[in-house]
C-alpha atoms as one frame of an Amber mdcrd trajectory, in Angstrom:
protein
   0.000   0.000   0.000   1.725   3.443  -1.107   1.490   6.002   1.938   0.843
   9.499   0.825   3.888  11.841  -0.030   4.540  14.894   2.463   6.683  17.420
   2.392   8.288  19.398   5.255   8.999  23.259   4.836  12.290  22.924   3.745
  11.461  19.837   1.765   8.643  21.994  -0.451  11.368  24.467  -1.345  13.668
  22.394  -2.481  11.513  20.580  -4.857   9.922  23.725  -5.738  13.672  25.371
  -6.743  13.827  21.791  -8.942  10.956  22.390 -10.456   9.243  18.877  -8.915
   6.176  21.085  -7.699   3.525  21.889  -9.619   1.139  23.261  -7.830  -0.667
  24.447  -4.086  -4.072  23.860  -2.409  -5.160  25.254   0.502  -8.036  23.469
   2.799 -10.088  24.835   5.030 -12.225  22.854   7.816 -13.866  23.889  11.020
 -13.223  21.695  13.337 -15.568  22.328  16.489 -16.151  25.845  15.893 -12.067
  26.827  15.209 -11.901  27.691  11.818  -8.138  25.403  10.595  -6.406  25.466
   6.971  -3.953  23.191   6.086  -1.606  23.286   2.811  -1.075  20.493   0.045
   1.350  20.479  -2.505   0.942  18.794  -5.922   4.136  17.270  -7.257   4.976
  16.748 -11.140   5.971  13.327 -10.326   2.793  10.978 -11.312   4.407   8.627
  -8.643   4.732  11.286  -6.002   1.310  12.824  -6.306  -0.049  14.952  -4.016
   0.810  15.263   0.152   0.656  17.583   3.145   2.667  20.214   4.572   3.892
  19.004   7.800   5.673  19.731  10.561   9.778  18.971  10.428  10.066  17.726
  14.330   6.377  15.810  14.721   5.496  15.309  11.545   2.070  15.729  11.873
  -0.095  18.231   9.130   0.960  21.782   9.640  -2.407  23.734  10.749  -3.033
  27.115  10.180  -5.332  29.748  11.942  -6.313  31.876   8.995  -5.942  31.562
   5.383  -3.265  34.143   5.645  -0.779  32.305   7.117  -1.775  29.570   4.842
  -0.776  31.510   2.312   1.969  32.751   3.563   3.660  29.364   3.833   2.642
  29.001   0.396   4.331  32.118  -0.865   7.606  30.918   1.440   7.898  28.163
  -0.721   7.919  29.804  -3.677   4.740  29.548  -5.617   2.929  33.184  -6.777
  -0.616  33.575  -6.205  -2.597  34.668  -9.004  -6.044  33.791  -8.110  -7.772
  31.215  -5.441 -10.452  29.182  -6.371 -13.531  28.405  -4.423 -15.660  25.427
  -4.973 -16.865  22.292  -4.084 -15.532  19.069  -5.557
């Protein structure tokens, strides 16, 4: 069974300076009132597919407390925001 692929901080930039990221998504759940965002990053390797940010010393999904610091660590990586999209899937 293939776990899913995460990255840590300095793990996303890195791949992202290689060109092995292709893309961000932001999530947003409310989780007993507390509004929480976490980040995903897409990777242009079909076998790498598509994993959380995470913490470097727990490893556990990085949450965020508003989409702005989401974003932020999206930006820190590297990736330029030109538009978010809002929908249901």
């Amino acid at each position: 069974m293939k776990t899913a692929k995460t990255w840590t901080m300095a793990q996303a930039k890195s791949d992202f300076e290689r060109g092995l990221l292709k893309g961000a998504e932001m999530y947003f759940f409310d989780a007993m009132g507390e509004c929480h965002y976490t980040v995903s990053f897409v990777s242009s390797l079909p076998l790498d597919g598509s994993g959380a940010l995470v913490d470097a010393r727990t490893g556990n999904t990085r949450e965020f407390k508003t989409m702005d610091a989401a974003h932020s660590a999206v930006r820190q990586v590297g990736f330029k925001t030109s538009k978010f999209l809002i929908g249901m899937k």
